[in-house]
NULUM-673335 format. One line per 8 residues: number of its first residue (from 0); their letters; for each residue x, y, z of C-alpha. Coordinates in Angstrom, 3 decimals. Each point is the difference from the previous one (the first is absolute). Layout:
# residues N
NUM = a = X/Y/Z; ...
//
This chain:
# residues 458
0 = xxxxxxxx = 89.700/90.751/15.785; -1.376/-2.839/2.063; 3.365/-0.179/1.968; -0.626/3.982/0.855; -3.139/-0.596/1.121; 0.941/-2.938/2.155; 2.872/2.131/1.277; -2.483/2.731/0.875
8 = xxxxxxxx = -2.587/-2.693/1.638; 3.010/-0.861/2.484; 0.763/3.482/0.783; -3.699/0.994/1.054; -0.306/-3.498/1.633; 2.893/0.477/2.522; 0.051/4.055/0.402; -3.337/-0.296/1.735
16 = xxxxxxxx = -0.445/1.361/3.729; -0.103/-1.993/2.616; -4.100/-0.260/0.094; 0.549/-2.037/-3.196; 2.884/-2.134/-0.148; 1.526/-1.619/2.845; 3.334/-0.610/-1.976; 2.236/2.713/-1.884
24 = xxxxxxxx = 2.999/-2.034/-0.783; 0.511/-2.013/-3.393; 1.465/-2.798/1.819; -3.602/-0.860/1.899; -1.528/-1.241/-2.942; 0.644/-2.787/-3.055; 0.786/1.608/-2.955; -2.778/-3.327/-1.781
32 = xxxxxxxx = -2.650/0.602/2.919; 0.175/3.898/-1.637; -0.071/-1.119/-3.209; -3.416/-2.217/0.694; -1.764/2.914/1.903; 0.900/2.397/-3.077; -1.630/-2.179/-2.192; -2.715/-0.771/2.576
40 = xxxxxxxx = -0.418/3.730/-0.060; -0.233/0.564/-3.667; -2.422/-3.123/-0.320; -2.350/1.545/2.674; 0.310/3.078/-1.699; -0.880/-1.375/-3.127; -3.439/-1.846/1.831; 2.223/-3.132/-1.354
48 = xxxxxxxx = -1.004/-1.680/3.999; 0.843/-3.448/-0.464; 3.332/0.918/-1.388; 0.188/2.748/3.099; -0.550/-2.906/2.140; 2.550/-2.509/-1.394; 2.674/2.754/0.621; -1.282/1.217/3.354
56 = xxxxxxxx = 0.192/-3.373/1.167; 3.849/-0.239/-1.172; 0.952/2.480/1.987; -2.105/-0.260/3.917; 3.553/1.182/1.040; -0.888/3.354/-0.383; -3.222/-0.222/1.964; 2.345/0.995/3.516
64 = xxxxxxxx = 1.434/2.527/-2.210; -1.386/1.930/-1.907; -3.688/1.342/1.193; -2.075/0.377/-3.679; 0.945/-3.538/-0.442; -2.435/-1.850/2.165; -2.767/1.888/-1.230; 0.862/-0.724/-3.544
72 = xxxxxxxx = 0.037/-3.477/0.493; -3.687/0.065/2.379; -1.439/1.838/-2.811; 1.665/-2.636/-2.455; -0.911/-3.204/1.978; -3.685/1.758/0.490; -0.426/0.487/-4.132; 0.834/-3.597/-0.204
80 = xxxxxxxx = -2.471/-1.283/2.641; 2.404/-1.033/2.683; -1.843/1.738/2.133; 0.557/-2.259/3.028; 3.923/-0.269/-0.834; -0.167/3.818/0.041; -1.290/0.228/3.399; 2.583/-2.743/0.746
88 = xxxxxxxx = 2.454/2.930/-1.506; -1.342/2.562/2.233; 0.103/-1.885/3.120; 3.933/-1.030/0.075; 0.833/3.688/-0.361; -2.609/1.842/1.767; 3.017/1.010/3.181; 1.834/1.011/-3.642
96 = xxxxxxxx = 0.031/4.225/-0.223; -1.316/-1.175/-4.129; -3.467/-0.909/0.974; -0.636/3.664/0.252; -2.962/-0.142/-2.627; -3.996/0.031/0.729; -0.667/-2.907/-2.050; 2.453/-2.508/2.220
104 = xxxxxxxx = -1.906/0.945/2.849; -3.162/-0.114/-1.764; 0.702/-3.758/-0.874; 0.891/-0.701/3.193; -3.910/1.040/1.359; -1.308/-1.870/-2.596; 1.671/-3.134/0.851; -1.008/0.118/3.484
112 = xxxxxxxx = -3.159/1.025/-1.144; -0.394/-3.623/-2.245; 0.833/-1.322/3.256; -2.371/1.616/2.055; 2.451/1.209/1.928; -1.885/4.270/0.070; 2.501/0.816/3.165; 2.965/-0.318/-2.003
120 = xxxxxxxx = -1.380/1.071/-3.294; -1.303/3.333/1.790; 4.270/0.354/1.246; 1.026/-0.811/-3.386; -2.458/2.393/-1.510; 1.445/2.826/2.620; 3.490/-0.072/-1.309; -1.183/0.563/-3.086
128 = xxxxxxxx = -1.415/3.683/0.585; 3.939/0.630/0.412; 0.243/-0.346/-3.696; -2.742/1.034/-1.895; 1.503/3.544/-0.624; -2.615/2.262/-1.858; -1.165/-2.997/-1.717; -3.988/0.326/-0.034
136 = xxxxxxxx = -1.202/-3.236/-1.256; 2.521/-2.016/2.764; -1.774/2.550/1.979; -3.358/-1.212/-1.157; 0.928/-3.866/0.297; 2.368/0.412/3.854; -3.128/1.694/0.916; -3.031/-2.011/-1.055
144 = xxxxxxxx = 1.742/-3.557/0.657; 0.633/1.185/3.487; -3.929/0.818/-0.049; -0.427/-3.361/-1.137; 1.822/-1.880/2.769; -1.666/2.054/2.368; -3.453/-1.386/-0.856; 1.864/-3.157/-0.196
152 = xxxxxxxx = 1.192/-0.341/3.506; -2.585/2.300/1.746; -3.102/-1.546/-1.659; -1.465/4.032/-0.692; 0.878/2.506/-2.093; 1.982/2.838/1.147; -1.192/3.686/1.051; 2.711/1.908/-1.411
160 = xxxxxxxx = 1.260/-0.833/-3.220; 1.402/2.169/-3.092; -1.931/0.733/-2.864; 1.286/-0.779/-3.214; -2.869/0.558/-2.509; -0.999/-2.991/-2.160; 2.435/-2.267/1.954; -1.904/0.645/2.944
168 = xxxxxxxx = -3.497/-0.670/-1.106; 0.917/-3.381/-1.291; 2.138/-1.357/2.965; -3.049/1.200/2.422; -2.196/-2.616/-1.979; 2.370/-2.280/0.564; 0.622/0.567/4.119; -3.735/-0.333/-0.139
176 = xxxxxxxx = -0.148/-3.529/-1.944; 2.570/-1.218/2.047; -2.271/0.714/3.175; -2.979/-1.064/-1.453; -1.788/3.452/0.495; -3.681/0.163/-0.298; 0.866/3.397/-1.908; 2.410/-2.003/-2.540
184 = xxxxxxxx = -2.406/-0.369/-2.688; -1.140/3.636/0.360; 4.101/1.346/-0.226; 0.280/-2.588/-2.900; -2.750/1.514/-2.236; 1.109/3.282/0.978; 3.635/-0.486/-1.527; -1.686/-1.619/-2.777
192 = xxxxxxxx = -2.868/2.960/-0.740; 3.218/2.657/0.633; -0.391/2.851/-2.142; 3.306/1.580/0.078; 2.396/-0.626/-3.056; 1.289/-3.344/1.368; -1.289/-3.426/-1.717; -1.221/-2.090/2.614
200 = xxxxxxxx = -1.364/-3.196/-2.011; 2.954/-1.927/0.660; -1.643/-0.467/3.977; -3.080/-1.265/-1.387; 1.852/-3.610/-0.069; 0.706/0.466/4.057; -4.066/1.505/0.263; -1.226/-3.339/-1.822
208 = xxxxxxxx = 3.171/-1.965/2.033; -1.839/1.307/3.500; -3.633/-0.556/-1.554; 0.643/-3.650/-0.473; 1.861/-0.140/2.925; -3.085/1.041/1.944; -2.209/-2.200/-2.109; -1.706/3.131/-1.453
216 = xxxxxxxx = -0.094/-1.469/-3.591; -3.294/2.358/-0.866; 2.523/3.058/0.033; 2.829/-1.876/-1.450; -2.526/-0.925/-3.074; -1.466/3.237/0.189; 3.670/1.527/-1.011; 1.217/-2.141/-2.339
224 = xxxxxxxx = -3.681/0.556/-2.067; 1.319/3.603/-0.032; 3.099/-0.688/-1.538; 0.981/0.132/-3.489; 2.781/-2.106/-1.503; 0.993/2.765/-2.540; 0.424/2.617/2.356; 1.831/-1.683/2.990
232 = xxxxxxxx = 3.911/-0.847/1.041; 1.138/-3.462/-0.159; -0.448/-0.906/3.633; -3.826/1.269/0.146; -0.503/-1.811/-3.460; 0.781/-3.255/1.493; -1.763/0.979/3.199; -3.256/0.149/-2.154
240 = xxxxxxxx = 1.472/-3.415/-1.564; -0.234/-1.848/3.157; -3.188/1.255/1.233; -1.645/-0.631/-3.363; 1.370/-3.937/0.400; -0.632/0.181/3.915; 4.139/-0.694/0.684; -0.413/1.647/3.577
248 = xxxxxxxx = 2.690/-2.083/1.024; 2.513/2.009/-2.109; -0.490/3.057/2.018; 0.942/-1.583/3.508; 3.135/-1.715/-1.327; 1.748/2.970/-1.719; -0.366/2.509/2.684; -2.025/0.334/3.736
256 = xxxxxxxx = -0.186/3.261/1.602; 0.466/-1.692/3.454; 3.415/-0.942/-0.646; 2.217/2.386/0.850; 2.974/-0.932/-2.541; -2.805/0.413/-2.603; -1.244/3.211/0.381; 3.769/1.448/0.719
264 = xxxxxxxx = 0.707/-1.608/-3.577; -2.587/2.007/-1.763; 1.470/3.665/1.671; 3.307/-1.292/-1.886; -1.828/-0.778/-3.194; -1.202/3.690/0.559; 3.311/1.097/0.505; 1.182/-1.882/-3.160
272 = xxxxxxxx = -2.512/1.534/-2.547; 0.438/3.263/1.140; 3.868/-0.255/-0.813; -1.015/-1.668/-2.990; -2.385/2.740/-0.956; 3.254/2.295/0.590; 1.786/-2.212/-2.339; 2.483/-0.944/2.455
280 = xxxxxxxx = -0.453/-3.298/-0.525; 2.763/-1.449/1.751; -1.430/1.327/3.518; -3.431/-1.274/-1.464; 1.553/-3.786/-0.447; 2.180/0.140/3.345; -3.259/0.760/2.065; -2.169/-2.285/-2.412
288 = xxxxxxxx = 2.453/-3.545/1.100; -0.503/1.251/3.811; -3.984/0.515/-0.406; 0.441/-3.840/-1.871; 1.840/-1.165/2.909; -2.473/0.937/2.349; -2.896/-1.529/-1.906; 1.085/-2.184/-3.125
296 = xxxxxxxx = -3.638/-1.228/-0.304; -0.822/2.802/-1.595; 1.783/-0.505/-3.232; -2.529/2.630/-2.006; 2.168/3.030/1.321; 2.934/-1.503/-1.941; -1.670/1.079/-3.055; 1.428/3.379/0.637
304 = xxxxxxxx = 3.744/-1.718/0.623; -0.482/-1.043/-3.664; -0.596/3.394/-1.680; 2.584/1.623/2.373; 2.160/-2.319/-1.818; -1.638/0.056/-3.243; 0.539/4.088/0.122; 3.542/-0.919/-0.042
312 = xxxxxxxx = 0.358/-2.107/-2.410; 1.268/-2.704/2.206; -2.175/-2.765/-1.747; 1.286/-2.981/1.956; -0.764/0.879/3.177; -3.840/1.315/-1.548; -0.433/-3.876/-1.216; 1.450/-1.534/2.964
320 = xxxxxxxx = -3.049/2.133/1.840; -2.393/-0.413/-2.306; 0.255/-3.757/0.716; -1.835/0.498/3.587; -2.961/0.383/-1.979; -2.262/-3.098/-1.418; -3.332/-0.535/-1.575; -1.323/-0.376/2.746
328 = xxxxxxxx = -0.680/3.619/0.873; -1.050/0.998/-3.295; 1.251/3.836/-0.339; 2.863/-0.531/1.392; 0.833/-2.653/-2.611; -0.883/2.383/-2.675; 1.899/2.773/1.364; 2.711/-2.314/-0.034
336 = xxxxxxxx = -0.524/-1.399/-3.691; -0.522/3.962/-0.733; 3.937/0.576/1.448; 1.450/-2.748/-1.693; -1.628/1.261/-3.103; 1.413/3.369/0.524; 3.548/-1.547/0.608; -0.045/-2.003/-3.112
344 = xxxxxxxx = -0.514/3.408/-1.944; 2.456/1.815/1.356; 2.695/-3.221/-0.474; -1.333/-1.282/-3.234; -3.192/1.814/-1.633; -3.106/1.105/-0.031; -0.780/-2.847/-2.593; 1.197/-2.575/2.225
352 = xxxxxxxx = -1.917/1.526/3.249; -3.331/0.671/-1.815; 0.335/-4.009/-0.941; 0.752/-1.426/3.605; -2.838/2.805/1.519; -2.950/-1.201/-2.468; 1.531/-3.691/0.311; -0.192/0.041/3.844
360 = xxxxxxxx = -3.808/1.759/-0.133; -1.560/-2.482/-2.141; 0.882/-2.441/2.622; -1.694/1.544/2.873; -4.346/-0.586/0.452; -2.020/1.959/0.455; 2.216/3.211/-0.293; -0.994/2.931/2.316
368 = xxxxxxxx = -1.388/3.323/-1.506; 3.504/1.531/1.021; 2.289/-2.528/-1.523; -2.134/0.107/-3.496; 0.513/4.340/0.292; 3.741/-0.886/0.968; 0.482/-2.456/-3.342; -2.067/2.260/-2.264
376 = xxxxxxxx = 2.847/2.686/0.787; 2.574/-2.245/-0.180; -0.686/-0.515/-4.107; -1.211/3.947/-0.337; 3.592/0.943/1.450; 1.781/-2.514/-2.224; -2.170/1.031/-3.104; -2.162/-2.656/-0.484
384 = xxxxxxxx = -2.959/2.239/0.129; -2.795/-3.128/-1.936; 0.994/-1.957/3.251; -0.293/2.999/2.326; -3.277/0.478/-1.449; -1.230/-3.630/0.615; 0.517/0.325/3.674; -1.182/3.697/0.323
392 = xxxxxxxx = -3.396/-1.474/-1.401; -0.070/-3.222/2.571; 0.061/3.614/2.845; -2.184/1.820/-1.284; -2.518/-2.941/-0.293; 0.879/-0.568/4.232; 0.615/3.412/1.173; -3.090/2.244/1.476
400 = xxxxxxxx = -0.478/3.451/-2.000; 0.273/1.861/3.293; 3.396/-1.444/0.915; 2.709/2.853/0.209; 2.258/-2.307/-2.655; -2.880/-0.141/-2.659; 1.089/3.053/-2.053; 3.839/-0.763/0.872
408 = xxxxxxxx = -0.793/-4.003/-2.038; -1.645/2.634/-2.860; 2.423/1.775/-0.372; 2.402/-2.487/-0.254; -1.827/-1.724/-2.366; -0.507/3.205/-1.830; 3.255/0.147/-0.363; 0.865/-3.216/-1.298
416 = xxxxxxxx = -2.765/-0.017/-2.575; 1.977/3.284/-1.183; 3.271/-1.746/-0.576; -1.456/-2.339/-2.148; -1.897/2.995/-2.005; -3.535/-1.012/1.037; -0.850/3.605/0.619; -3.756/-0.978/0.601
424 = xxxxxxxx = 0.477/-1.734/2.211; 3.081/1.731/1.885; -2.060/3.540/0.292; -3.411/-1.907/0.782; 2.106/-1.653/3.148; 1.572/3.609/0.838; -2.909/2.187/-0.112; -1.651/-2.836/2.578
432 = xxxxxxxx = 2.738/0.324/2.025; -0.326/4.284/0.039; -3.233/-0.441/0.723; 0.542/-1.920/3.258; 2.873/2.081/1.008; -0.133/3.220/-2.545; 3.248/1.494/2.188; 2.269/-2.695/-1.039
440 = xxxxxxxx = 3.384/1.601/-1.479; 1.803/-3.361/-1.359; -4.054/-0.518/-2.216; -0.328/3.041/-0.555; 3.714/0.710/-1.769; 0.158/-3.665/-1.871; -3.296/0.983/-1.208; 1.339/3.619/-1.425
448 = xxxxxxxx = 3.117/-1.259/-1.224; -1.954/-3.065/-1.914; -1.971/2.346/-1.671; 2.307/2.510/-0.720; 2.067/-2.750/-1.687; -2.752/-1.325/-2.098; -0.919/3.754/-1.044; -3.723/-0.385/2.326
456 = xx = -2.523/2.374/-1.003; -2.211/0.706/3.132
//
């Protein structure tokens, strides 16, 4: 069957038209270089990319012959972080008919662009319009890069520009911190306040970024009072870290919106979870290494590398990522202790994960509010509801009544005091929590179905 299929491969690889394959004849080509792209195929296929890789490289013959080929192997160097070497890639073949794809010429702009080089990046960047086809999001990213070097080389944003929605909002905060506008703190808490369906929070690290920048550290307190651990992302939970501790510093060296290789990184980070949100997560890891390339400083956006790669089950790569992050920046390091814990329950069990999880969090002081809720679920999830209790105690001694998680810690609670038949105490916990937020569905049905088990007479 495999020989069939191999036999098939051949015929669609050489009966192409001439747009595609620059050879037709059998004689061209190496029946082992074949035999390596195949497999290079099938490997990249199978999101198997180091494998991809190994064969790709075993057969560069093909890369004057066969036009898919080079793109293959960009993408494949790319998912391996040989970014550079890709670029390398492009550059030897770019008077080759098979660098007819955007993201070659894409590459190209942002290597001249690390150079400072915005001439040749804008040329590059031009070429690329050839290819983008009815592709909206190269669209998007052709579009609002060539926006970007604009600004860059002109010093002033431009006149006429395209509108694309939420992509535009936040890359016109950006032109304006990268001028130093006297309106960039307005257009900064105007993304922020943005009522539309979009989450803007993630920006509030650049807003407190420009604050400090500006020596405004009023504001930048002022924020990070009216943040709650519980109810933010991992990025603005450490951004309240480092203000609480005064680690201004921190800001500066991950990320400065007057360099220009900076902000360009965080439009491909953009790019990245967008594909990722779309579940095409090998588009979200190709443009992930280039928004790394551009900025490797800021090693917090690899967090989303390692549950791209998590998602997939490819748990090597997840650990290898996981070990950017340190103790030093505190949720990060729990995030990461949190994936490895994950990983050892899917390879070994939850026994085994629920061990190394509460072994690792007995180590840490002074454990934040959201790494105490994170633990607590940790032991409710693997059925050690006594423990889960313990630490759902230790948060409702911190939390304030009027936080929006109060009733969701009840209910949890609630819950676990019902596994362990302490109906008292399980119904007291629930009926709090209705009474906070009476329209809750999840309460409201573990309630009824609690009751109707134990035969509840109301």
């Amino acid at each position: 069957m495999l020989i069939k299929y191999f036999k098939l491969f051949l015929i669609l690889l050489f009966y192409q038209g001439p747009l595609y394959s620059k050879s037709k004849t059998l004689n061209d080509f190496n029946s082992s270089y074949l035999s390596n792209y195949f497999s290079g195929i099938v490997a990249y296929e199978n999101k198997n990319n180091s494998e991809a890789l190994k064969f790709f490289r075993t057969s560069k013959f093909l890369i004057k012959q066969h036009n898919a080929y080079l793109e293959r192997y960009i993408y494949s160097l790319v998912l391996e972080g040989k970014v550079q070497e890709a670029t390398n890639e492009i550059k030897q073949n770019l008077t080759e008919n098979n660098s007819i794809f955007f993201e070659a010429h894409l590459m190209l702009a942002l290597d001249s662009l690390k150079k400072k080089e915005y001439k040749k990046s804008r040329e590059y960047l031009q070429k690329s319009y050839a290819y983008i086809d009815n592709d909206q999001i190269s669209l998007i990213v052709a579009e609002t890069l060539k926006q970007y070097l604009y600004v860059f080389e002109e010093n002033k944003i431009p006149i006429r520009k395209k509108n694309f929605g939420n992509f535009s909002l936040i890359n016109e905060v950006f032109q304006k911190c990268y001028l130093n506008d006297k309106n960039t703190k307005i257009y900064f808490e105007s993304l922020i306040n943005n009522e539309n369906d979009t989450n803007y929070t993630r920006y509030i690290f650049f807003y407190v970024n420009y604050l400090i920048k500006n020596n405004d550290y009023d504001k930048v307190k002022e924020i990070s009072n009216n943040l709650d651990y519980l109810d933010s992302s991992l990025l603005i939970a450490q951004t309240k870290n480092w203000v609480e501790n005064k680690k201004f510093n921190k800001f500066q060296e991950v990320f400065s919106c007057k360099n220009s290789n900076d902000i360009v990184s965080e439009l491909l980070f953009l790019v990245a979870n967008l594909y990722s949100s779309q579940d095409d997560y090998k588009r979200s890891n190709f443009y992930l290494y280039l928004s790394n390339d551009l900025n490797p400083r800021f090693i917090f956006n690899l967090s989303l590398l390692a549950d791209n790669y998590y998602l997939n089950a490819n748990y090597s790569k997840t650990l290898k990522i996981l070990n950017s992050f340190n103790k030093k920046d505190k949720f990060y390091y729990w995030f990461k202790l949190k994936k490895k814990a994950q990983i050892i329950s899917k390879e070994q069990n939850v026994e085994v994960s629920l061990a190394f999880i509460n072994a690792k969090f007995k180590k840490i002081k002074d454990p934040s509010i959201k790494t105490i809720f994170d633990i607590a679920n940790f032991n409710k999830n693997a059925k050690k509801y006594k423990e889960a209790i313990y630490y759902y105690d230790q948060m409702i001694l911190k939390i304030d009544q009027i936080s929006p998680l109060y009733s969701e810690i009840l209910y949890r609670r609630g819950g676990s005091y019902e596994r362990i038949g302490n109906y008292k105490n399980s119904d007291k916990d629930l009926l709090q929590s209705l009474e906070i937020n009476p329209d809750d569905a999840y309460v409201l049905n573990y309630l009824a179905y609690s009751w109707l088990e134990r035969d509840y007479k109301i």
